[in-house]
DRENVOKOL-744935 format. One record per atom (N, C-alpha, C): residue number from 1; residue in three letters; atom name; x, y, z. Coordinates in nm, 2 decimals. Example, Ala and Ser with C-alpha at 12.3 -4.5 7.8 and 13.67 -1.06 7.14 Angstrom:
REM DRENVOKOL-744935
<r nr="1" rest="ala" atom="N" X="1.32" Y="-0.57" Z="0.78"/>
<r nr="1" rest="ala" atom="CA" X="1.23" Y="-0.45" Z="0.78"/>
<r nr="1" rest="ala" atom="C" X="1.32" Y="-0.33" Z="0.78"/>
<r nr="2" rest="ser" atom="N" X="1.28" Y="-0.22" Z="0.71"/>
<r nr="2" rest="ser" atom="CA" X="1.37" Y="-0.11" Z="0.71"/>
<r nr="2" rest="ser" atom="C" X="1.29" Y="0.00" Z="0.79"/>
***
This chain:
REM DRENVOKOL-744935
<r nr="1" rest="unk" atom="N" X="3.22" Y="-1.17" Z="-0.27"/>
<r nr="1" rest="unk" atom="CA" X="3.12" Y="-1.27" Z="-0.28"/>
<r nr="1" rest="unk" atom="C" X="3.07" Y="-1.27" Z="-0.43"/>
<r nr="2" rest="unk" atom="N" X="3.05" Y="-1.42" Z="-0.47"/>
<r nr="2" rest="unk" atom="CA" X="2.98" Y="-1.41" Z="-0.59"/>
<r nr="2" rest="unk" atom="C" X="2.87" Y="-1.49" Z="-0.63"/>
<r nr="3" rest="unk" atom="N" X="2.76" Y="-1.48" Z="-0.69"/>
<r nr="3" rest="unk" atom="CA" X="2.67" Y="-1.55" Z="-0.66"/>
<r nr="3" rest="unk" atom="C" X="2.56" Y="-1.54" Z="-0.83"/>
<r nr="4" rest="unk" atom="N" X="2.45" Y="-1.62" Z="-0.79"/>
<r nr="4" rest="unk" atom="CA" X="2.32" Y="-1.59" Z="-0.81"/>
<r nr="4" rest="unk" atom="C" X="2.21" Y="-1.53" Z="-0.77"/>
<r nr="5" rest="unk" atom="N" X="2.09" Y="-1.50" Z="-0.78"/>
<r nr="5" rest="unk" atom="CA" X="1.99" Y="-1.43" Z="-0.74"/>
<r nr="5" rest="unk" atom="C" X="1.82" Y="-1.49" Z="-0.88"/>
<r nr="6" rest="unk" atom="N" X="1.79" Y="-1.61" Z="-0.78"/>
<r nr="6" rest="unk" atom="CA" X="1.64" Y="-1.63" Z="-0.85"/>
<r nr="6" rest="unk" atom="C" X="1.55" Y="-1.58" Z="-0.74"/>
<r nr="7" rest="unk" atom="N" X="1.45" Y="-1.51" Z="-0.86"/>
<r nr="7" rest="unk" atom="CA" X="1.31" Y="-1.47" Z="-0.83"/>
<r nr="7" rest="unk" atom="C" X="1.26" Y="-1.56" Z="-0.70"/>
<r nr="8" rest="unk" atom="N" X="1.24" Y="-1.65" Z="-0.78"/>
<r nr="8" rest="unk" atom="CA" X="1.13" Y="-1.73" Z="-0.72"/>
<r nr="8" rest="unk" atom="C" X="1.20" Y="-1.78" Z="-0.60"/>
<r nr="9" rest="unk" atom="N" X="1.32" Y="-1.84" Z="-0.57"/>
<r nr="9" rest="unk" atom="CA" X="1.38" Y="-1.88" Z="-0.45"/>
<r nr="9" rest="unk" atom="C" X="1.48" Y="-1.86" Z="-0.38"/>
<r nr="10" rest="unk" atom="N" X="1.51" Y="-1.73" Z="-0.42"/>
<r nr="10" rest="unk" atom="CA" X="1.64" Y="-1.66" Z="-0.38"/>
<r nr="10" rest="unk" atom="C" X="1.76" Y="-1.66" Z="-0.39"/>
<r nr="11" rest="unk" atom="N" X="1.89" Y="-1.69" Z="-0.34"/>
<r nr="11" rest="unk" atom="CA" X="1.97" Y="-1.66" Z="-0.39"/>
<r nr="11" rest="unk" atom="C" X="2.14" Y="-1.77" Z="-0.35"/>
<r nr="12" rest="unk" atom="N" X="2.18" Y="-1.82" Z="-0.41"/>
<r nr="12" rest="unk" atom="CA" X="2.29" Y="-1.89" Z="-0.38"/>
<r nr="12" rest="unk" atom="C" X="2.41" Y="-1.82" Z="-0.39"/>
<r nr="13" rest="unk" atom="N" X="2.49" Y="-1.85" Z="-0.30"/>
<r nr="13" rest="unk" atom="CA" X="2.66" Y="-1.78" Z="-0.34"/>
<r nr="13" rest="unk" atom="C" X="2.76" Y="-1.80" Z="-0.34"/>
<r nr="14" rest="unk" atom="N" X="2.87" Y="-1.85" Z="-0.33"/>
<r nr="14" rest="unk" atom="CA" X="2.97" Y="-1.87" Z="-0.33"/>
<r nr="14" rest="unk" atom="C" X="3.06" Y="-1.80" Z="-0.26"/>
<r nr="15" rest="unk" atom="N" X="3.16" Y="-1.78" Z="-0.16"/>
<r nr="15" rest="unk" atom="CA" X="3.25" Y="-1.73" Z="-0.12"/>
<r nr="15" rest="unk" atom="C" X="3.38" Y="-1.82" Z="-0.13"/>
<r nr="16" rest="unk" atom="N" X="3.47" Y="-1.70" Z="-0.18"/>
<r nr="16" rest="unk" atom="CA" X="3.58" Y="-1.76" Z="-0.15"/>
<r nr="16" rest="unk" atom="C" X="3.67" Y="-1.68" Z="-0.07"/>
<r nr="17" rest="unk" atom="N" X="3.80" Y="-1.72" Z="0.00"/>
<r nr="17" rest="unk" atom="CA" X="3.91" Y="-1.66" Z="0.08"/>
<r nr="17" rest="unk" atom="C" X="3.93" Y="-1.54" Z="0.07"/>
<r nr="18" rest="unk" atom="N" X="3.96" Y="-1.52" Z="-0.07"/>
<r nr="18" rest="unk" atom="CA" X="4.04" Y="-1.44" Z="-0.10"/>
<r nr="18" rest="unk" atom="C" X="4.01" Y="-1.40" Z="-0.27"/>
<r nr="19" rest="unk" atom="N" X="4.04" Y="-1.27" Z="-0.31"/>
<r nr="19" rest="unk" atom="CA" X="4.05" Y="-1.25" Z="-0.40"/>
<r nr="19" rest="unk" atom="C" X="4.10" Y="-1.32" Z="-0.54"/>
<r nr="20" rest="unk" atom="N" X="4.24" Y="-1.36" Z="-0.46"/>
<r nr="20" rest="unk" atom="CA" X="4.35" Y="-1.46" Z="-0.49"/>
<r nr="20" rest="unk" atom="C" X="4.25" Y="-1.58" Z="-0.58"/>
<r nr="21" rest="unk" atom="N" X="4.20" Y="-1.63" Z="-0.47"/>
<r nr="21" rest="unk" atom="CA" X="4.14" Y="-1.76" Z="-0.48"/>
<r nr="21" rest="unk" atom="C" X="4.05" Y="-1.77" Z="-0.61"/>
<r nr="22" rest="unk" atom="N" X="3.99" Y="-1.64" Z="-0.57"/>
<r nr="22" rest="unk" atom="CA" X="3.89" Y="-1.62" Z="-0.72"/>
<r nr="22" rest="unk" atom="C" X="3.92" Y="-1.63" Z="-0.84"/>
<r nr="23" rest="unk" atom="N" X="3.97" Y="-1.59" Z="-0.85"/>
<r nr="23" rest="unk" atom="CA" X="4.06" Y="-1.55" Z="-0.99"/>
<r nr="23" rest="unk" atom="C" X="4.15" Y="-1.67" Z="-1.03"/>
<r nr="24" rest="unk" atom="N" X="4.22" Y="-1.75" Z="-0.93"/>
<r nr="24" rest="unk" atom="CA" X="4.28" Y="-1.87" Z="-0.98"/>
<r nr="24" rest="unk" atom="C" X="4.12" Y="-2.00" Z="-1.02"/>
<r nr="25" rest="unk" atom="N" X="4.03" Y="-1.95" Z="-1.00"/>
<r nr="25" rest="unk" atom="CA" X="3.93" Y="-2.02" Z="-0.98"/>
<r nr="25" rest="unk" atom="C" X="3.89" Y="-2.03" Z="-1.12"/>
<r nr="26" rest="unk" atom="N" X="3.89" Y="-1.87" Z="-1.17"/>
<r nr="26" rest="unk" atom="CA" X="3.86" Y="-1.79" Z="-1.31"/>
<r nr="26" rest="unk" atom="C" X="3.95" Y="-1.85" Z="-1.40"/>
<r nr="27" rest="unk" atom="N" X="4.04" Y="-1.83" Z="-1.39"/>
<r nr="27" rest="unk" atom="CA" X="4.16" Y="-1.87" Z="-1.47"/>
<r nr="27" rest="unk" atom="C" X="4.17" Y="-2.00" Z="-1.49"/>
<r nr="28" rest="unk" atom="N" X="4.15" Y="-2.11" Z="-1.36"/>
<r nr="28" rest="unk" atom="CA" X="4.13" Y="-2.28" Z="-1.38"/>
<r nr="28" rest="unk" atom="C" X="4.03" Y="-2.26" Z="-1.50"/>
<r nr="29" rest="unk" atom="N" X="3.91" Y="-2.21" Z="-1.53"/>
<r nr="29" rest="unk" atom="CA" X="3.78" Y="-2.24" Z="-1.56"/>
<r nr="29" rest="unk" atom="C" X="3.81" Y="-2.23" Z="-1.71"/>
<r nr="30" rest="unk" atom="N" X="3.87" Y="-2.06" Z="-1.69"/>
<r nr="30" rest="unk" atom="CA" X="3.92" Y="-2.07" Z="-1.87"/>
<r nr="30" rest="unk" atom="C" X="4.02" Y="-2.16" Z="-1.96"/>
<r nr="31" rest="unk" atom="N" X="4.11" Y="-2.21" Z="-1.88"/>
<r nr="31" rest="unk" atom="CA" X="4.21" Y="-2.27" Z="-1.89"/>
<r nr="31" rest="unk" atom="C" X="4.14" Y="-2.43" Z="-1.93"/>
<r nr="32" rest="unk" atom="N" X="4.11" Y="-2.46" Z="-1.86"/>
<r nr="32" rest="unk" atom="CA" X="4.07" Y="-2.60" Z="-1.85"/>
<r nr="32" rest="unk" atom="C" X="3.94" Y="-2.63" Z="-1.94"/>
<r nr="33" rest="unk" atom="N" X="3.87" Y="-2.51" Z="-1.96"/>
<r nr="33" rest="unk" atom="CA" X="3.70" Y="-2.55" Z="-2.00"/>
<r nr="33" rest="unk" atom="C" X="3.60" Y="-2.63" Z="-1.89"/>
<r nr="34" rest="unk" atom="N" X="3.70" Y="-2.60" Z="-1.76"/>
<r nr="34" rest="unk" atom="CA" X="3.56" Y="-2.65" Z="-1.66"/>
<r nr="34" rest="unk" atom="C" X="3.50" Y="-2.55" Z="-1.60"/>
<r nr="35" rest="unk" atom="N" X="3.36" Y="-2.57" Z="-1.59"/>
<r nr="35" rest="unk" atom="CA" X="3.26" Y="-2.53" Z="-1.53"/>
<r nr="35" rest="unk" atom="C" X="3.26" Y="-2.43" Z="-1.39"/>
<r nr="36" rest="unk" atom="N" X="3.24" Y="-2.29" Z="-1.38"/>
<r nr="36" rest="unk" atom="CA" X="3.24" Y="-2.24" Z="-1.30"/>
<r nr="36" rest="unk" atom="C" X="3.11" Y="-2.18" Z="-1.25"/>
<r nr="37" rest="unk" atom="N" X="3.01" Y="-2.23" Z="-1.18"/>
<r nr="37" rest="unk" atom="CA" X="2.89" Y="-2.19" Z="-1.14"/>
<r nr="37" rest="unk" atom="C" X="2.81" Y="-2.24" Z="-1.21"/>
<r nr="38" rest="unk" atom="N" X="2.85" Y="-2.37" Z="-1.23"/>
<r nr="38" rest="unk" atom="CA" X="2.78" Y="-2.46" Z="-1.33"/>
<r nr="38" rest="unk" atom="C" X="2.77" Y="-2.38" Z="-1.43"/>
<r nr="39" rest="unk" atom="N" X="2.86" Y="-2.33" Z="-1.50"/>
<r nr="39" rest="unk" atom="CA" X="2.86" Y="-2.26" Z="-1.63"/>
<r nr="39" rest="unk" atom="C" X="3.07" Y="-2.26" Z="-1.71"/>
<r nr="40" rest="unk" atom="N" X="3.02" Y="-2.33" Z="-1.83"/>
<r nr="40" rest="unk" atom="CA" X="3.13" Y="-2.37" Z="-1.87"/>
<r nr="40" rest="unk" atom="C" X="3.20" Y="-2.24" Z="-2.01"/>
<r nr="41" rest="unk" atom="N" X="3.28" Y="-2.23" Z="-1.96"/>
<r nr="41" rest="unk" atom="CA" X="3.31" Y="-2.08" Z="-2.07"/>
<r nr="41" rest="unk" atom="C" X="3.32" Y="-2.17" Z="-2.20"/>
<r nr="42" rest="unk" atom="N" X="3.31" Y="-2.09" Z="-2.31"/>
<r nr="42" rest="unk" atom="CA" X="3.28" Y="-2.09" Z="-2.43"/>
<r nr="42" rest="unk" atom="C" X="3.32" Y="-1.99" Z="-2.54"/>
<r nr="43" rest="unk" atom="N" X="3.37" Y="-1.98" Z="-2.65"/>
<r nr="43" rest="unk" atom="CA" X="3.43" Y="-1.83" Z="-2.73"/>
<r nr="43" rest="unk" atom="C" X="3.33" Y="-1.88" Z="-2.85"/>
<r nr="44" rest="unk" atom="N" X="3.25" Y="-1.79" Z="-2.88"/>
<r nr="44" rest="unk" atom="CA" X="3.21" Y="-1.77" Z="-3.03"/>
<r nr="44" rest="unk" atom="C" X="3.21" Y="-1.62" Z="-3.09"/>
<r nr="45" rest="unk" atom="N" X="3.28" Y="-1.67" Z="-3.19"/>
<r nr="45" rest="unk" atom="CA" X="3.32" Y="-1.53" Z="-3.28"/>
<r nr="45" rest="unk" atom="C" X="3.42" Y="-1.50" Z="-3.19"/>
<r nr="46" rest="unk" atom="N" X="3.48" Y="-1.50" Z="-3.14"/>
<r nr="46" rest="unk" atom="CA" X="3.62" Y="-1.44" Z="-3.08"/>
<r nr="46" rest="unk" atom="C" X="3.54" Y="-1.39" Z="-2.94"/>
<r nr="47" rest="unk" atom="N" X="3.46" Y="-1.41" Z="-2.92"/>
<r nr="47" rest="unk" atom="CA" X="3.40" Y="-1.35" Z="-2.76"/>
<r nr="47" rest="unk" atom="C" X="3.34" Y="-1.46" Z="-2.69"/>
<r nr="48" rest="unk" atom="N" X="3.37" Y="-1.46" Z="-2.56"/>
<r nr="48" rest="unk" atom="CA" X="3.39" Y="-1.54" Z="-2.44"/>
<r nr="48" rest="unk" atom="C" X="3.23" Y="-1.51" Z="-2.38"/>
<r nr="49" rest="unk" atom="N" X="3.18" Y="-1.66" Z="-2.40"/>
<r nr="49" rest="unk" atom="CA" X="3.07" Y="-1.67" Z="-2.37"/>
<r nr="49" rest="unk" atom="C" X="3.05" Y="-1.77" Z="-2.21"/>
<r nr="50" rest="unk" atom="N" X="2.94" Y="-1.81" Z="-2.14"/>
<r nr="50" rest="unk" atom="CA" X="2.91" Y="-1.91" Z="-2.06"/>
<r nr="50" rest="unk" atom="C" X="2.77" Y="-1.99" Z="-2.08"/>
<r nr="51" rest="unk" atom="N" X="2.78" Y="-2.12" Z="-2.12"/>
<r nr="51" rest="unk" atom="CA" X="2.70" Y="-2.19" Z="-2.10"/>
<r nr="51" rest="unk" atom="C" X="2.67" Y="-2.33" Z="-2.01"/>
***
């Protein structure tokens, strides 16, 4: 499971199948520059950021 956790109104998560699934999920995200948890990977300075 992977998720969020706000104070104020708890917490959202995401599940997926499989491990498998995650990680191709991860990999789409890097690969592509799309958005994974409404957060779009980013590299400054050679380090892998999310905004």
């Amino acid at each position: 499971m992977s998720g969020r956790f706000f104070q104020e109104a708890g917490g959202e998560a995401q599940l997926w199948p499989s491990l498998t699934a995650f990680l191709v999920a991860l990999a789409d995200s890097l690969e592509e520059g799309t958005p994974l948890f409404s957060e779009t990977p980013v590299v400054h300075g050679g380090a892998l950021g999310w905004d």
